[in-house]
Each structure stands twice: as C-alpha cells, then as structure tokens.
N, C-alpha and C positions, 0 to 999 in steps of 0.2 A: 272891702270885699275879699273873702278867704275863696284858697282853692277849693276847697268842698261848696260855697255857694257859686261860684264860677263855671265848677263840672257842674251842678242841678243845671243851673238855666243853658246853660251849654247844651245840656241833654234833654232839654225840654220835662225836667219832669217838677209833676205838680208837686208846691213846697212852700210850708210858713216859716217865716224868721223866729224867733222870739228869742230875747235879749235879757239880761240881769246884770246890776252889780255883782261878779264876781269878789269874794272874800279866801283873800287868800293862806285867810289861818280854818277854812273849815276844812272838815277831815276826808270828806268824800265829793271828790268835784260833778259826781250824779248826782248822788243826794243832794246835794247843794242846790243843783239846777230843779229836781222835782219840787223842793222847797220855796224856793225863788219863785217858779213860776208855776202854782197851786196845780200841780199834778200828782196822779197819782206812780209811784214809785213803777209799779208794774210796765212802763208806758214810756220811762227813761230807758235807752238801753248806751252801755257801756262799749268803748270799741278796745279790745285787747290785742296785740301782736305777741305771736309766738313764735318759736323756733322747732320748726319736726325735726324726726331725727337725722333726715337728709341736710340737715342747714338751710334749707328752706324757709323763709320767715312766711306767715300766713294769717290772717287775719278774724279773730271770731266777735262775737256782738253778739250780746246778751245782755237779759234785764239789769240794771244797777245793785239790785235788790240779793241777785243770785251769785254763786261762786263758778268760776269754769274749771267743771272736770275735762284736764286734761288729756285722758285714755280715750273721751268719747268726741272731743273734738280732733284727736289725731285720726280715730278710728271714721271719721266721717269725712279725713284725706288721706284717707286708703296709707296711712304711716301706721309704727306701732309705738311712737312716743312724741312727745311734746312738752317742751319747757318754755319758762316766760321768758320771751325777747329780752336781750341785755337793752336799757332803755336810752344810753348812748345809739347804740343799731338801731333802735325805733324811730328817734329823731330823725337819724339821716335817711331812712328807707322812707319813711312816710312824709317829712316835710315839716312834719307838727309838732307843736311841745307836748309833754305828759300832760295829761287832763284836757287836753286841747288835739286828742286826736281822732281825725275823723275820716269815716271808712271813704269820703268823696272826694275825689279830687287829692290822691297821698301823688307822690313824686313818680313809685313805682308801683303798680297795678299789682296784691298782693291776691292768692286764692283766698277767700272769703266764705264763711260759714255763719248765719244765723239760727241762732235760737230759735228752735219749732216754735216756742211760746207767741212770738211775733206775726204767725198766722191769725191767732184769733180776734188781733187785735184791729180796729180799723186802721188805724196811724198811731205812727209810735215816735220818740225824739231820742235825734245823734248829736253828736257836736257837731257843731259847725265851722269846727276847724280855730275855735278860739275857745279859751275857759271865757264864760257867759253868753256862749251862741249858741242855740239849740234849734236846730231844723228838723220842723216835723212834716213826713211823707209817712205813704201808703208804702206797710210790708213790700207789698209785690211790685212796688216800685224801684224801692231798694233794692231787692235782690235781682232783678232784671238790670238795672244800670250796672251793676258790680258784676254781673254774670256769678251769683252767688249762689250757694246750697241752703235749702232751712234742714236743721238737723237736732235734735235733742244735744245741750253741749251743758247742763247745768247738773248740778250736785243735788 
C-alpha cells in the first residue's frame, strides 16, 4: 500500500488500482503504463515538480503525450519563471522515486496545477506512488483533494 493509495481511501475518494509489469529499460514510465494497460495516451497524465522562482517547488500534471510550458504553469502561480526540480529535491520533498511520483499522498503538500485538458475527460490515470501503479479517479476529484487549479500548462 503506497502513500498516494493511503491518502485516496483516507479521503474517501472514489479510485481504481490498475497494476503492470513495470520494464525498466522502457523510455517513458507513462507511456509505458498507457501501453501496459490498453489506454489511450490522452487519459495517462504525468506528475512533474518544479522550482518557481521564489524556490518554491510546485507541482504540475499533465497528459504523458504533452510537453509542460514552463511560462504558463508559473504564470498560473502568480510567479514569472519555473525550472524543473533538481530530482535529488524531488525525492525528498515528495517521498517518491522518479517515474513513481504521485501527486497523492507526497510527504509535503506541494501547490498543484492541472492541465485544463483533464476537464474533458471523465477519469484520467496518476501514479500511484510506484512505477506500475496507476490510479484512476475523476478530474474533479483530484483537484478537490489536492486543493488544485485546472489551468492550460502544455506546449
């Protein structure tokens, strides 16, 4: 049991497991997981840590599929720059390893921005705190437990 499934049921919110053989010579641990478990790409979303330019680390989630424009996810925390988290700082601020981080249940409660794209969707898939866990919930579920923004943050 990972902390991201620990904080769901903790928080009562509604949520499937779904599990894979992780392979750890593939190139992309989302793509991997839409592959694994017959989804479409659109419908995996990626959890990134950043650093604004306060030092502030911050958290964005976006589809697998997309790149994160930096300008518009600092711009969507009232900053005017953003670089990617040194991933030493990632580990110890969230709890997770790389490919294996997930926006539920980190160590320290990070501000959080989602990809507008994730409104349209009914349910979308996070890590679930391990490389081969993928928890799938309702958009508006996630961003209510994380107390999160949905904001345009892709390229």
């Amino acid at each position: 049991m990972t902390p991201a499934v620990l904080f769901a049921k903790k928080n009562n919110i509604e949520f499937t497991l779904h599990q894979y053989e992780h392979d750890p010579h593939h190139q992309s641990f989302g793509l991997e997981a839409a592959e694994k478990l017959n989804l479409a790409a659109c419908e995996v979303f990626k959890t990134l840590v950043i650093e604004l330019d306060n030092h502030q680390l911050a958290v964005a989630i976006l589809p697998v599929t997309h790149q994160l424009n930096l300008k518009l996810v600092a711009k969507a925390l009232g900053m005017k720059k953003a670089q990617m988290a040194e991933p030493q700082k990632v580990e110890r601020t969230t709890g997770y390893v790389l490919g294996g981080v997930s926006p539920l249940g980190q160590k320290k409660r990070l501000s959080t921005v989602i990809d507008s794209s994730a409104q349209q969707l009914e349910s979308l898939y996070i890590s679930g705190g391990r490389r081969g866990l993928e928890i799938q919930l309702a958009p508006n579920d996630l961003q209510q437990v994380l107390n999160a923004q949905f904001a345009p943050l892709c390229q």
